[in-house]
N, C-alpha and C positions, 0 to 999 in steps of 0.2 A: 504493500500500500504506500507505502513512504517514497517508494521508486517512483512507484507511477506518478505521485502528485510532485516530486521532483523533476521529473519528465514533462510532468503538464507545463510547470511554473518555465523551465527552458524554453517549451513551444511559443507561450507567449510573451517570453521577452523576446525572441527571437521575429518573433509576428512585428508586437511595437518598436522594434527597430529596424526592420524592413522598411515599414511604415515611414517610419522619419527617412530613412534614405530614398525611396520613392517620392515625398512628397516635397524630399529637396533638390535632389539631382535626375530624379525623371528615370525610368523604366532601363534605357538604353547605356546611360553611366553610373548605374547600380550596378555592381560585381558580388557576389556573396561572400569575397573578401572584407569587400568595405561592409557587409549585414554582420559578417560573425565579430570584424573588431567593433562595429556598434554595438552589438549584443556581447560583448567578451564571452562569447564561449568558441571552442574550435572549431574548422571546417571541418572535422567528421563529426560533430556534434550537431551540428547546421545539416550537414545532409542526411542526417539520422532522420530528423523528422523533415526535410523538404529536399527532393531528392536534386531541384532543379530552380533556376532562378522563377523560370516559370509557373511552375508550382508554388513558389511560396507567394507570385506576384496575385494569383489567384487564390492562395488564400486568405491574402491581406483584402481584393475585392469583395471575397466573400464576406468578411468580416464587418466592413465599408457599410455596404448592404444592409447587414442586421442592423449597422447604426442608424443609420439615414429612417430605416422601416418604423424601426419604433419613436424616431424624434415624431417623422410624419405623424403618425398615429398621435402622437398625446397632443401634437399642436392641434391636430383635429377637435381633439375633444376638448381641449383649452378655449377653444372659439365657440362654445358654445355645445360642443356633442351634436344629436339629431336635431337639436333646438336652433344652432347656427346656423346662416346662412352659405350656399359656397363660396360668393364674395371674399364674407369674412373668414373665413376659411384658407381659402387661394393667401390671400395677406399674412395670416399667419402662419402659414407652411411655409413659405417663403422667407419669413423675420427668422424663422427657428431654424429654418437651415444652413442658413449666415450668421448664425451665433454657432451654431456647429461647426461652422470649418474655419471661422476665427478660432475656436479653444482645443479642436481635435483632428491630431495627425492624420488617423485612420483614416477619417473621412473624408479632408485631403487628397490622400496619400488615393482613396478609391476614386476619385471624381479624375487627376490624373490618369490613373493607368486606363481609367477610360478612354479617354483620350487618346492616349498613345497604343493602347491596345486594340483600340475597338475591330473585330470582326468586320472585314469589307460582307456589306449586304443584309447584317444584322441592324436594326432600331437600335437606336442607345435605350429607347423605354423603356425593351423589351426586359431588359435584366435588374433598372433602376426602379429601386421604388419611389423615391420620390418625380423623377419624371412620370409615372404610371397614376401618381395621384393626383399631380395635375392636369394631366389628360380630363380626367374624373370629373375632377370641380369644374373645368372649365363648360364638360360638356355638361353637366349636371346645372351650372349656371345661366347656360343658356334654358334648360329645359323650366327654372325658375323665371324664364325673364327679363334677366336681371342685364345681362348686356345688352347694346344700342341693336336693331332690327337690323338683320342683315347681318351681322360682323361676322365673317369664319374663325369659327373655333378654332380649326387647325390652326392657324396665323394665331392665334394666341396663346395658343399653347405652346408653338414656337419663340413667341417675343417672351414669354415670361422665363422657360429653359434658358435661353440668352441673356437676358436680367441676370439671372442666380449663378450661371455661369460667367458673364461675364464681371460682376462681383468677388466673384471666387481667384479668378485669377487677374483683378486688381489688388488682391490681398499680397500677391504674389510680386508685382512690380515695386520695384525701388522708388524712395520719392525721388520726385523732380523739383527743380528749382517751381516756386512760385508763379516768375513769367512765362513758365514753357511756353511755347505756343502748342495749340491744338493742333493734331488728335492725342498729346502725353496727358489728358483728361484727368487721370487719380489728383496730380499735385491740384488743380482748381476745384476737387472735391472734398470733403470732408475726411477727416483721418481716420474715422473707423467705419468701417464696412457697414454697419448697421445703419447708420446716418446716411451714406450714399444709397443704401436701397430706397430709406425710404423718400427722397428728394427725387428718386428715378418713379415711384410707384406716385407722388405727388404731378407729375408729368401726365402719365398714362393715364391714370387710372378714370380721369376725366372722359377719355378716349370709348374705355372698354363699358362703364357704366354710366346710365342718362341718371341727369340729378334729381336729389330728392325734392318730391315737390312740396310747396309750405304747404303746410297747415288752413286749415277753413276758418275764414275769419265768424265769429261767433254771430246770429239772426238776431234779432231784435223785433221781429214780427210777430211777437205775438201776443201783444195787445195790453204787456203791463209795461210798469214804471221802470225807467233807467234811469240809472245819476248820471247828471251834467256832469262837468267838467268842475263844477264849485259843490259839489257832492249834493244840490236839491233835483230834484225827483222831476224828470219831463215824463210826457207824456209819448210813449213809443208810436201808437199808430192806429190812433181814434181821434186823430185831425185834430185835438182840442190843443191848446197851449198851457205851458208852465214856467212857470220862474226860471230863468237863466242864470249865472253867475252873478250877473249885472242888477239882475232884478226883474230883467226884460223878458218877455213870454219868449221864447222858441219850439217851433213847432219841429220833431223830429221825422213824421212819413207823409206827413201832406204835401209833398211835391214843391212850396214855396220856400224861401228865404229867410230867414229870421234872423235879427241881426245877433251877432257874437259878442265878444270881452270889448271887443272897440266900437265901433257903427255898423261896421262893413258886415255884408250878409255872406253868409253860407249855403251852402249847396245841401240841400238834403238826399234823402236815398234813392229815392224815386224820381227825382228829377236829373240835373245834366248825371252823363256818366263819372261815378268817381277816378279821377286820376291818378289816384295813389295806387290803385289795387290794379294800373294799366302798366303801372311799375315808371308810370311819368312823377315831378314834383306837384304838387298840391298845393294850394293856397293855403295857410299855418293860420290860426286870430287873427296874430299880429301881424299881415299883410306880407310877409316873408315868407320864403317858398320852403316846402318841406320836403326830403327824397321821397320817394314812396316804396311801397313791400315789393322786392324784388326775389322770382325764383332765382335762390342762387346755391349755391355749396356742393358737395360730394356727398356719397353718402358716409358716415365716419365707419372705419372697418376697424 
C-alpha cells in the first residue's frame, strides 16, 4: 500500500511539472529531460509511468479537461442553477475560466497543447468541455430569445471561443511599452485578464443581446385621488378640479391646461402627446426643459 500511494504521489508531481513545462515552452521544446529535472525524479522513473513525451502530453490534456469540466459546471450553477438564464450563464463560464488559467498550470498547460496538438479534421469542441458548453448556452439562448432576431449562433459561438482564447494567451505576452502602437493591444488594456474580459464583453454584449426594456410607467385612471406635487390630493379623472401646490385648481385627465408652480400651463394626459415618454425633453414648472425616460442599458449579467 505505501508503494502504491508512493507511486501515485510521483505520477502526479511528474503530471504538475509537465504541466508547467508545456504551459511554458510549448509541446515541441518540452524534452522529458527538462519534465524529470522539473519533477526531480529520474528518466527511468518518468518512463515508468509515461512511457512517451506523448503520452504524458495527453495525460496532462486529460487532466486539463477534468479541470475546465467541473469549473464549467459550478459556474453554471453559480449563475443561478435551472433558475439562471443562458445569458447569464454564457458571462459567467467565461469570468470562471479566466480566473482558471490566470491561477492554474494545468489548464494552461491543456488549452496549449490544444493548440499545438490538435488532430487535423477533428473540432477543438469535440474533446473540450468548456467549448461544448458554450455551444449549449449559446444555442439554448437563442431558443430563450434572448439574442437580437436573426444572429447565427454559430458566429457566436465562434466570437466568444476567440474572446476566452484570445484572453488566455494575452496572459501569455510580455508587457509593452504604454505607447505601443496597435495591434500590441495587452499594454493599452488593463493588467489582469479578468478586467480585459470584461471591457471586451462590455463591447459585444450590446451586439448579441437587445436591451432591457423600462418598466411601465404607473395609470392613474382610475378615478381616485393622486398627490400633487405639494403633496394635496387632485382629482385623477372625473374632470373636477383640486388645489395645486399654489393653491390653484389643476385638472389632471380633462384634456385642458391648468396652470402649475409658476402661471405657465401644463399639458395633461389626454391631451398633446407627452414628450418625455417619446424619450424627447419636456417642458419642467419652471419653464426649463427636462431629459425624458429613455430605453437605454444592457441587461446586467
Amino acid at each position: 500500500m505505501a508503494i502504491q500511494q508512493r507511486a501515485e504521489r510521483t505520477r502526479q508531481t511528474i503530471l504538475t511539472s509537465a504541466a508547467r513545462a508545456f504551459d511554458t515552452h510549448g509541446y515541441d521544446r518540452t524534452s522529458l529531460a527538462r519534465i524529470g529535472a522539473e519533477a526531480r525524479v529520474t528518466t527511468g522513473a518518468l518512463v515508468f509511468h509515461f512511457a512517451t513525451k506523448a503520452e504524458l502530453a495527453a495525460a496532462v490534456q486529460e487532466r486539463a479537461r477534468a479541470i475546465t469540466g467541473v469549473t464549467v459546471e459550478s459556474a453554471c450553477v453559480s449563475a443561478g442553477g435551472s433558475g439562471g438564464t443562458a445569458v447569464e450563464k454564457l458571462v459567467a463560464v467565461t469570468r470562471a475560466l479566466i480566473r482558471l488559467f490566470e491561477t492554474d498550470c494545468v489548464a494552461r498547460a491543456g488549452e496549449r497543447l490544444a493548440r499545438e496538438m490538435q488532430p487535423a479534421g477533428i473540432p477543438a469542441h469535440q474533446k473540450c468541455p468548456w467549448r461544448r458548453e458554450v455551444a449549449r448556452l449559446v444555442r439554448r439562448a437563442g431558443d430563450e430569445g434572448a439574442l437580437h432576431p436573426g444572429i447565427d449562433a454559430t458566429a457566436v459561438v465562434a466570437l466568444i471561443s476567440y474572446v476566452v482564447q484570445g484572453v488566455e494567451l494575452a496572459m501569455r505576452a510580455p508587457n509593452t511599452p504604454a505607447d505601443e502602437p496597435w495591434p500590441s493591444e495587452p499594454a493599452a488594456m488593463p493588467d489582469r485578464a479578468g478586467e480585459r474580459l470584461e471591457r471586451i464583453w462590455e463591447l459585444i454584449l450590446p451586439s448579441l443581446v437587445p436591451p432591457t426594456p423600462p418598466e411601465p410607467l404607473p395609470r392613474s385612471g382610475d378615478g381616485q385621488s393622486a398627490p400633487s406635487p405639494g403633496g394635496q390630493p387632485t382629482t385623477s379623472c372625473n374632470g373636477q378640479s383640486a388645489p395645486s401646490r399654489g393653491g390653484q385648481p389643476m385638472t389632471s385627465c380633462g384634456g385642458q391646461a391648468a396652470p402649475s408652480r409658476g402661471t405657465q400651463p401644463t399639458t395633461s394626459r389626454t391631451g398633446q402627446a407627452t414628450q418625455a415618454l417619446a424619450g424627447q425633453a419636456a417642458p419642467s414648472r419652471g419653464g426649463r426643459e427636462a431629459p425624458g425616460h429613455r430605453a437605454s442599458g444592457v441587461r446586467a449579467c
